[in-house]
LUMVOLO-671295 format. One line per 3 residues: their letters; for each residue x, y, z of N, C-alpha, C, O, CB. Coordinates in pm, 1 decimal, always signed. Each point is the difference from the previous one (the first is absolute). Glycine has a CB too. Layout:
BEGIN
a = X:Y:Z:X:Y:Z:X:Y:Z:X:Y:Z:X:Y:Z; ...
This chain:
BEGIN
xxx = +35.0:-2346.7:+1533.1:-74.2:+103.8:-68.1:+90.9:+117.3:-38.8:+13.1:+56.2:-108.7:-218.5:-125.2:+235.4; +253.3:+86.6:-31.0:+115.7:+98.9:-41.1:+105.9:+1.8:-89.8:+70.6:+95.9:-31.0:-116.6:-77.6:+205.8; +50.9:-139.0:-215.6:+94.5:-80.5:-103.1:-11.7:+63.5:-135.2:+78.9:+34.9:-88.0:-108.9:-259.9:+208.2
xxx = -100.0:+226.2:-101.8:-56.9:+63.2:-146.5:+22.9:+101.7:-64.1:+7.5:-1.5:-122.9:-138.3:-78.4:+180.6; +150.1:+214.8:+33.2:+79.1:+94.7:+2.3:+133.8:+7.3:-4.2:+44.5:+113.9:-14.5:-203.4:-74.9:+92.7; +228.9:-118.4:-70.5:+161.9:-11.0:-6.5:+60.7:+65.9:-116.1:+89.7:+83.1:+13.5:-101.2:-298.2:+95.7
xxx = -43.2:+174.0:-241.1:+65.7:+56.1:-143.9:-54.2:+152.1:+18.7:+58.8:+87.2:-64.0:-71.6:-327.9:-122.4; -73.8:+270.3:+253.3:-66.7:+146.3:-34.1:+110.9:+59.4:+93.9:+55.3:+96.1:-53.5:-355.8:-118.9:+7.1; +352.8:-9.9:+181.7:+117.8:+62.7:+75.9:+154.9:-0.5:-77.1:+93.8:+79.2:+9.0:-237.5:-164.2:+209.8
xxx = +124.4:-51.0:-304.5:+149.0:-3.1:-63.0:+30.7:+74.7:-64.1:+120.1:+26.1:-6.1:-111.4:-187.4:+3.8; -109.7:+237.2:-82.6:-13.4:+52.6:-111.9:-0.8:+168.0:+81.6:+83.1:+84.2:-33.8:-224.1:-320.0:-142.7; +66.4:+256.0:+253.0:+29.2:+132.0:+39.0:+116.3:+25.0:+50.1:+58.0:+101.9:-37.4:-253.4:-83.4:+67.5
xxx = +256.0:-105.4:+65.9:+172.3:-2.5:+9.8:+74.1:+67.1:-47.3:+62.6:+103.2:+24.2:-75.7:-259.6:-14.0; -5.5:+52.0:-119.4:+86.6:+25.0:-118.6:+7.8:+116.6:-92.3:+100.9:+39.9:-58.1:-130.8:-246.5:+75.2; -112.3:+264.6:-23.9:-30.4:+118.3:-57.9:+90.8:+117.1:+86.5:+86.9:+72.1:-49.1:-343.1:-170.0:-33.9
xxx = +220.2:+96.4:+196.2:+59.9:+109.7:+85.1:+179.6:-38.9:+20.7:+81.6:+86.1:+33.0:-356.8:-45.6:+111.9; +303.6:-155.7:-166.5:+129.9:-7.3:-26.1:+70.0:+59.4:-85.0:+101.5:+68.4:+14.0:-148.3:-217.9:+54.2; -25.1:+114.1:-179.0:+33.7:+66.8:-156.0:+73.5:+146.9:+32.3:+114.4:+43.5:-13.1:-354.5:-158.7:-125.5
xxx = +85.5:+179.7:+198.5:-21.7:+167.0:-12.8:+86.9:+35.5:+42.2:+56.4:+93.9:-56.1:-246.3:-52.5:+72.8; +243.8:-96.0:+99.3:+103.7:+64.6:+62.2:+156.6:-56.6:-8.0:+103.1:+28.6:+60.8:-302.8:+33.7:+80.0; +171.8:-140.2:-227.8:+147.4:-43.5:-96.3:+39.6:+91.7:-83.3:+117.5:+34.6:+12.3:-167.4:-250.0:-27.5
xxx = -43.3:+290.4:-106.4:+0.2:+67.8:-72.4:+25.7:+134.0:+42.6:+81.6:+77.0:-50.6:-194.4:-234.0:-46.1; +38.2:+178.7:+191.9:+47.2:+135.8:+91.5:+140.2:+65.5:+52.8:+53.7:+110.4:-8.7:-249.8:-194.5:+72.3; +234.1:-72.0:+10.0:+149.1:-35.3:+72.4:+111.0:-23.6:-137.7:+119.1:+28.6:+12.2:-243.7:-178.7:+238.9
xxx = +87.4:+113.8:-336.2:+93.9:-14.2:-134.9:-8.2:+152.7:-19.7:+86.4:+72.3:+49.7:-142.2:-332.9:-178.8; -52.5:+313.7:+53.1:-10.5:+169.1:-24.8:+118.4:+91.0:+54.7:+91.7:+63.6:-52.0:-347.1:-94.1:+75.8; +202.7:+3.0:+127.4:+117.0:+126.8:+57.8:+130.4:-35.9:+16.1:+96.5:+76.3:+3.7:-254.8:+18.0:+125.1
xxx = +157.9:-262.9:-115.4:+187.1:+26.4:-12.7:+55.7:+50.8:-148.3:+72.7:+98.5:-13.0:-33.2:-319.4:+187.6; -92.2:+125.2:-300.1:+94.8:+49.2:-72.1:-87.1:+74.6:-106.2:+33.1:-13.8:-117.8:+154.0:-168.4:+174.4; -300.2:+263.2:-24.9:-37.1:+115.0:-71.2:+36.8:+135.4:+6.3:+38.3:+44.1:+108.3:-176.5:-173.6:-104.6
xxx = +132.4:+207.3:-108.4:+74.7:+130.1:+14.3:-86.4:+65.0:+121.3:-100.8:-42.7:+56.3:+189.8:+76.5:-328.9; -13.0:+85.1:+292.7:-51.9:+63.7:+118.3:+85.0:+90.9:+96.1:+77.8:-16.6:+94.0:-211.3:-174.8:-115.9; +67.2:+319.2:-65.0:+121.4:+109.3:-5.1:-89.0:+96.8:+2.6:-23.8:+61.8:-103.7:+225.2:-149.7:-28.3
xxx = -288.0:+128.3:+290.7:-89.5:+126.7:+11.5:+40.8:+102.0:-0.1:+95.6:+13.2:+76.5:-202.5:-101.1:+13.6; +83.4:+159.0:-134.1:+31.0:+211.1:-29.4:-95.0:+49.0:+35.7:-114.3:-45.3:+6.0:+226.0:+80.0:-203.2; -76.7:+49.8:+220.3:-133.6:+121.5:+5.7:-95.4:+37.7:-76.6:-112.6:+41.0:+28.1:+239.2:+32.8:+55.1
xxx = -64.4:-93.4:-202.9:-91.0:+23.1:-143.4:-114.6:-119.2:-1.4:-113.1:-0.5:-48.6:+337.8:+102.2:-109.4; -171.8:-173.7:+210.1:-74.0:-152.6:+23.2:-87.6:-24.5:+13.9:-84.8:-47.3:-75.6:+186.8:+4.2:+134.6; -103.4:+86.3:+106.4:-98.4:+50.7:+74.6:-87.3:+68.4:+37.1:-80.0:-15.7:+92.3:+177.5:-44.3:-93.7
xxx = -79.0:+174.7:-102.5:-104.9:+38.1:-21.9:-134.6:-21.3:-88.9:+4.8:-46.0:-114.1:+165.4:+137.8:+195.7; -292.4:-52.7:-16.1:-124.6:-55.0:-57.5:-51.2:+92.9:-116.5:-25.8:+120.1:+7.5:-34.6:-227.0:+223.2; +51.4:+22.6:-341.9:+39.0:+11.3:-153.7:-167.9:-3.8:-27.6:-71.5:-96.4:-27.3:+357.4:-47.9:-27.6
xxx = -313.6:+261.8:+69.7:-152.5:-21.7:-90.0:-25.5:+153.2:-143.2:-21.1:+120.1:+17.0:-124.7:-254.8:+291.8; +159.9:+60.7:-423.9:-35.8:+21.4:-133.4:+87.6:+143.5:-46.0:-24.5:+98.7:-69.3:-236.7:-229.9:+105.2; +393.0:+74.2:+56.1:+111.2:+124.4:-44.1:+17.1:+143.4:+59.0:+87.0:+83.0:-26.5:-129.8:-190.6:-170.0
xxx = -66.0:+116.1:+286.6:-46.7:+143.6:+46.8:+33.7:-43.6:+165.7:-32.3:-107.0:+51.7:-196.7:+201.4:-264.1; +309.1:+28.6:+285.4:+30.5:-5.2:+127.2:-136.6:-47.4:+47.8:-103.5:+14.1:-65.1:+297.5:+165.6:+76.3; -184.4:-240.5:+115.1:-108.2:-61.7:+94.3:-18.0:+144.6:+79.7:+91.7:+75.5:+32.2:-17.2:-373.7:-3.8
xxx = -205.2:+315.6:-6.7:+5.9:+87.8:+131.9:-109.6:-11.6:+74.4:-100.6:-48.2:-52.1:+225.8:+202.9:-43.4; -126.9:-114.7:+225.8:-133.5:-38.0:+112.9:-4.1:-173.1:+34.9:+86.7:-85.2:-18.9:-262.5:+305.8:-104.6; +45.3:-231.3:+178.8:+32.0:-124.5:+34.0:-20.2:-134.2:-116.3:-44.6:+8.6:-114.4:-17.1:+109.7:+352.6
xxx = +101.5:-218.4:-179.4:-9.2:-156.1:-170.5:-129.7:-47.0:+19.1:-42.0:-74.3:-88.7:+300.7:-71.9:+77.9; -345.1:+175.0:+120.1:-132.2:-87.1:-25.8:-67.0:+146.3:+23.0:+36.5:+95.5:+68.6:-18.6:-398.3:+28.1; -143.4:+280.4:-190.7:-92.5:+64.3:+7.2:-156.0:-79.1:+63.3:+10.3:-122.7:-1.9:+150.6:+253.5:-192.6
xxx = -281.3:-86.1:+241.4:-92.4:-36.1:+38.0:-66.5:-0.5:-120.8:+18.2:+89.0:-83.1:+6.2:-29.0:+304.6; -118.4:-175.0:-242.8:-83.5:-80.3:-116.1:-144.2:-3.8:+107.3:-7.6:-26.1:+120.1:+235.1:-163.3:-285.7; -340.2:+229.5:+59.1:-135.1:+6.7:+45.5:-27.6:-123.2:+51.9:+76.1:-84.3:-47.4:-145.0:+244.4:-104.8
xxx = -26.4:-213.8:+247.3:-37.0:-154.3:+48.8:-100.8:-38.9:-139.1:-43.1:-115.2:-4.5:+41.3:+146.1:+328.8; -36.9:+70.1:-442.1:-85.5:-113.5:-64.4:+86.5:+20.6:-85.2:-59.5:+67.8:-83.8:-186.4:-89.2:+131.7; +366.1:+5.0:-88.2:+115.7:-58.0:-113.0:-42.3:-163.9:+67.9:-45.6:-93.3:-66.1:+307.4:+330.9:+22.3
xxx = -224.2:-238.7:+228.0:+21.9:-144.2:+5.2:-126.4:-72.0:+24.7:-18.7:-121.5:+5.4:+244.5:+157.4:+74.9; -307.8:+60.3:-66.6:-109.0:-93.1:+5.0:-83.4:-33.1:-112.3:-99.3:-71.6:+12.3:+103.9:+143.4:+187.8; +44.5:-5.9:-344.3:+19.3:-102.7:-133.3:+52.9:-74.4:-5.7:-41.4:-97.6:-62.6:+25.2:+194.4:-27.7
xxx = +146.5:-98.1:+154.6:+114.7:-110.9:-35.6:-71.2:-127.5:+42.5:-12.3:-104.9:-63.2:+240.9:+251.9:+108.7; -281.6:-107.7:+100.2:-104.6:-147.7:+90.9:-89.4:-82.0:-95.6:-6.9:-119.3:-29.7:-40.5:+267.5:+255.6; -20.6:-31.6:-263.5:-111.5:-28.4:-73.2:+55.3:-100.7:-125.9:+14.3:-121.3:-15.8:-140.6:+365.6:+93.6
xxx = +139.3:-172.2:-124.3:+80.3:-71.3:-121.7:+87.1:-136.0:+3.5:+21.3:-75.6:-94.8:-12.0:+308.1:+47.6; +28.6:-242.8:+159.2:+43.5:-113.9:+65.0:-112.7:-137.2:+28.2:-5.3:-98.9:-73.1:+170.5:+295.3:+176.1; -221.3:-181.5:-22.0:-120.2:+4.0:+9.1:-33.6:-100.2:-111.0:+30.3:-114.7:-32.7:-49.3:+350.9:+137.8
xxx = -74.1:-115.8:-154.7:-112.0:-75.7:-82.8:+131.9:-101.3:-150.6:-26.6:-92.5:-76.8:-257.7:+367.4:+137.5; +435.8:-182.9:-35.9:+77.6:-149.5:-130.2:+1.1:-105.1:+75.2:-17.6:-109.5:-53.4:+205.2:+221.3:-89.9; -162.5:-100.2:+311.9:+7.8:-177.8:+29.0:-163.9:-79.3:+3.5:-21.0:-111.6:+47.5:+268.3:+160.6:+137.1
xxx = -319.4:+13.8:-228.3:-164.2:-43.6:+31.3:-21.8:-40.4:-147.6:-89.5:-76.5:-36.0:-15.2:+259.2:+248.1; +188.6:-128.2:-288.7:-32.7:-36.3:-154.1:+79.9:-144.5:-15.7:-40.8:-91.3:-71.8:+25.5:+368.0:-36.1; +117.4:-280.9:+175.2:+94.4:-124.3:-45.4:-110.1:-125.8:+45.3:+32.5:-117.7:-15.6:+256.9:+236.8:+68.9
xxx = -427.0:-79.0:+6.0:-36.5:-137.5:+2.5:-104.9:-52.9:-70.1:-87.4:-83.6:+23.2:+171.3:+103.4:+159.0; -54.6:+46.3:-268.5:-105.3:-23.0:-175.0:+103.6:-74.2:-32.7:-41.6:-111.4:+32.1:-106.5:+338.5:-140.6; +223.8:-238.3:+78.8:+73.4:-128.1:-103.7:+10.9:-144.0:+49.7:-25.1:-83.2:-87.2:+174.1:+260.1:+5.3
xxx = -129.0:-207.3:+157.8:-48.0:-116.9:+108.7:-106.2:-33.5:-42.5:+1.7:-97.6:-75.0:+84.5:+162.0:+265.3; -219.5:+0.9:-160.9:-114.3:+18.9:-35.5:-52.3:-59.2:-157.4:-79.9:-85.4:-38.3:+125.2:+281.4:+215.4; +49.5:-97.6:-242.6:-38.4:+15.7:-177.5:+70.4:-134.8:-29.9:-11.0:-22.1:-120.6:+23.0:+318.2:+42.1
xxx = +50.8:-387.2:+137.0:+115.9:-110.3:-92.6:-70.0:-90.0:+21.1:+3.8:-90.6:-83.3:+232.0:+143.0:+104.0; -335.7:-68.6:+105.8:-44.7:-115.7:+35.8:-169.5:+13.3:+6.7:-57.4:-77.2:+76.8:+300.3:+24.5:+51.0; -312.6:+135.7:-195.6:-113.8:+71.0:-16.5:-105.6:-120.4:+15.9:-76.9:-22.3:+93.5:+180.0:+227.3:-250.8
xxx = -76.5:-299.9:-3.8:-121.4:-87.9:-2.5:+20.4:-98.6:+93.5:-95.2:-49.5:+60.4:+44.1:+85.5:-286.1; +181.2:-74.7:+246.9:-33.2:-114.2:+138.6:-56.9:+26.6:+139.6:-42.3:-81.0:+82.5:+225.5:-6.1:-175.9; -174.1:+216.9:+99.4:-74.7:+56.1:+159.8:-153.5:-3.9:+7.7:-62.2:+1.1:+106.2:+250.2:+176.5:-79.3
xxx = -251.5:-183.0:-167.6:-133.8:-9.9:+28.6:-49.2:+145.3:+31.0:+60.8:+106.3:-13.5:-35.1:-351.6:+98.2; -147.9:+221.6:-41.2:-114.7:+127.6:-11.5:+21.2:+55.4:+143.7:-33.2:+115.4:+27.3:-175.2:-223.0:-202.4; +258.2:+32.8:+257.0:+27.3:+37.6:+116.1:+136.7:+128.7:+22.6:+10.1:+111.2:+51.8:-123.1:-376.8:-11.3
xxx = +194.2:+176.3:-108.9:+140.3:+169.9:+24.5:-83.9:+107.2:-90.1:+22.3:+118.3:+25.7:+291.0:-248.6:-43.8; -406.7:+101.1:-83.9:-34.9:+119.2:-104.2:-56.9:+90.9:+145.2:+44.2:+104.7:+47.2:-132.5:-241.2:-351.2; -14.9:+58.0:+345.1:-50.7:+129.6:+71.4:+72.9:+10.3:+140.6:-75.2:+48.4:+84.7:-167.8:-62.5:-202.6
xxx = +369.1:-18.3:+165.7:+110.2:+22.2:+117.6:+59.1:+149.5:-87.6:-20.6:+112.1:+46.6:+106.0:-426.7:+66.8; -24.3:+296.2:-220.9:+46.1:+88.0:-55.0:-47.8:+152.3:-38.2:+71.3:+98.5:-18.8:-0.6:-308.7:-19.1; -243.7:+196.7:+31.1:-61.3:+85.8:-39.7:-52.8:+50.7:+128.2:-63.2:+105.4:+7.5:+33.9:-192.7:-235.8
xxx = +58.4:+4.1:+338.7:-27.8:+115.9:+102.6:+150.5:+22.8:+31.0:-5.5:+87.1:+86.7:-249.4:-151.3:+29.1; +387.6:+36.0:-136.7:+92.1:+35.0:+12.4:+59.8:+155.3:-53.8:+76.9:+78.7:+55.2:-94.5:-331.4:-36.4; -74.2:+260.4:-189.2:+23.0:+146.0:-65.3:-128.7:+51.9:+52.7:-13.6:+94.4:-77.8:+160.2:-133.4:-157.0
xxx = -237.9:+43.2:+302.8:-79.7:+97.2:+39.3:+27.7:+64.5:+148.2:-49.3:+102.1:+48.2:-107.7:-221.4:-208.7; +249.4:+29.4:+216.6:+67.2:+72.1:+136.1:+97.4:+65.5:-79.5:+9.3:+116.8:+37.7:-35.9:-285.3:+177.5; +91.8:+146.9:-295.2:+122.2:+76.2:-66.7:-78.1:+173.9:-69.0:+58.2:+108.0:-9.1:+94.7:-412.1:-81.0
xxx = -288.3:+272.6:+55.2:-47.8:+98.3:-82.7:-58.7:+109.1:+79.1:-4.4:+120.6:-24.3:-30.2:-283.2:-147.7; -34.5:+56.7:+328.2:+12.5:+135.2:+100.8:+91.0:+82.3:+62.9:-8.1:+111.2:+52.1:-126.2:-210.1:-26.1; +245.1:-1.4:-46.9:+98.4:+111.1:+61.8:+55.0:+80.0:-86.7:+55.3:+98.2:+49.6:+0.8:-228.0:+108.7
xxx = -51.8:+115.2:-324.7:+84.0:+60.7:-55.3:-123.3:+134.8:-18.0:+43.7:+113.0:-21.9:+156.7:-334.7:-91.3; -318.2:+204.5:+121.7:-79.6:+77.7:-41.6:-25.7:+112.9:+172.4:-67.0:+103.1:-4.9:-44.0:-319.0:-243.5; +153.8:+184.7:+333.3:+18.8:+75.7:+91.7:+136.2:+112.8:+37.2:+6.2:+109.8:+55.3:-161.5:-309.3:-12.9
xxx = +234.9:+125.6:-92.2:+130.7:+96.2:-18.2:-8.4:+110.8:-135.8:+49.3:+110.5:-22.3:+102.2:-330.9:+132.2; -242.9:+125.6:-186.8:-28.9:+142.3:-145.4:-69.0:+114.4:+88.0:+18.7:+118.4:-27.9:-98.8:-287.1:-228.2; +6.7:+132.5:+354.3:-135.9:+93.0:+19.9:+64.0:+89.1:+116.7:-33.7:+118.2:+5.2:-194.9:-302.3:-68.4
xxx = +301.8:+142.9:+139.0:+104.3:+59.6:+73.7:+120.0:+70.6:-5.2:+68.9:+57.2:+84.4:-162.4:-186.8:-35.8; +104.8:+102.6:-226.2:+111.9:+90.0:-46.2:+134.0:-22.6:-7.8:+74.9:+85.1:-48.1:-207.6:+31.9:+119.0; +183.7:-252.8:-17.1:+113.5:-37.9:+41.8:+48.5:-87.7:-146.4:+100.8:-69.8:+10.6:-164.6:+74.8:+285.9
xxx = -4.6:-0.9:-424.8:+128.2:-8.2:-74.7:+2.5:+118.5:-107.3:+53.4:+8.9:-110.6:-41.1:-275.2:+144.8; -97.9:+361.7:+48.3:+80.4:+118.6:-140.0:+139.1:+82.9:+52.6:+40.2:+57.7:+101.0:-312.7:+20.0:-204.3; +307.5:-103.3:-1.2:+148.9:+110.8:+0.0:-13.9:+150.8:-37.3:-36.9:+46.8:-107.7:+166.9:-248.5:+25.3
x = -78.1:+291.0:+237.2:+41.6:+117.5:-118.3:+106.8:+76.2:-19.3:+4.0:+77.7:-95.4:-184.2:-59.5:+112.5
């Protein structure tokens, strides 16, 4: 059984072989000649000052979720849409209670406020 998996290990191997071929090639014979000027953190020409991260509101990311979210819930309309008439009357109405759980939730986050921006 495990056999079966073999090309999927060969193949990751090999992938991570690669990466770090390319890596190990890079630093021997790539340039690499740090300065000071170098090293320093280069944002839009204007000295840096204070600290590099700033704090971001929790509903920036809890759009980002959202939005996440409901795109991987959409990817399963096309599946759906390619193979429509062979599923019969049965996926029609799997599906249609599939967008009405989708419509309560999206219609609860409207009412809660969590996708307006300001």
């Amino acid at each position: 059984m495990l056999t079966d998996y073999l090309p999927i290990f060969v193949i990751l191997i090999l992938s991570i072989a690669v990466g770090v071929l390319i890596l190990f090639i890079d630093r021997i014979f790539g340039p690499h000649r740090p300065t000071v000027v170098k090293s320093k953190p280069y944002e839009s020409g204007m000295v840096p000052y204070g600290e590099g991260t700033r704090r971001m509101r929790v509903r920036y990311y809890l759009l980002a979720v959202l939005f996440i979210l409901f795109d991987v819930e959409v990817i399963f309309f096309l599946p759906w849409a390619v193979s429509f008439r062979k599923l019969g009357l049965f996926a029609f109405i799997e599906m249609l209670i599939f967008v009405a759980i989708l419509m309560v939730g999206f219609v609860y986050i409207w009412k809660k406020g969590a996708i307006e921006w300001e």
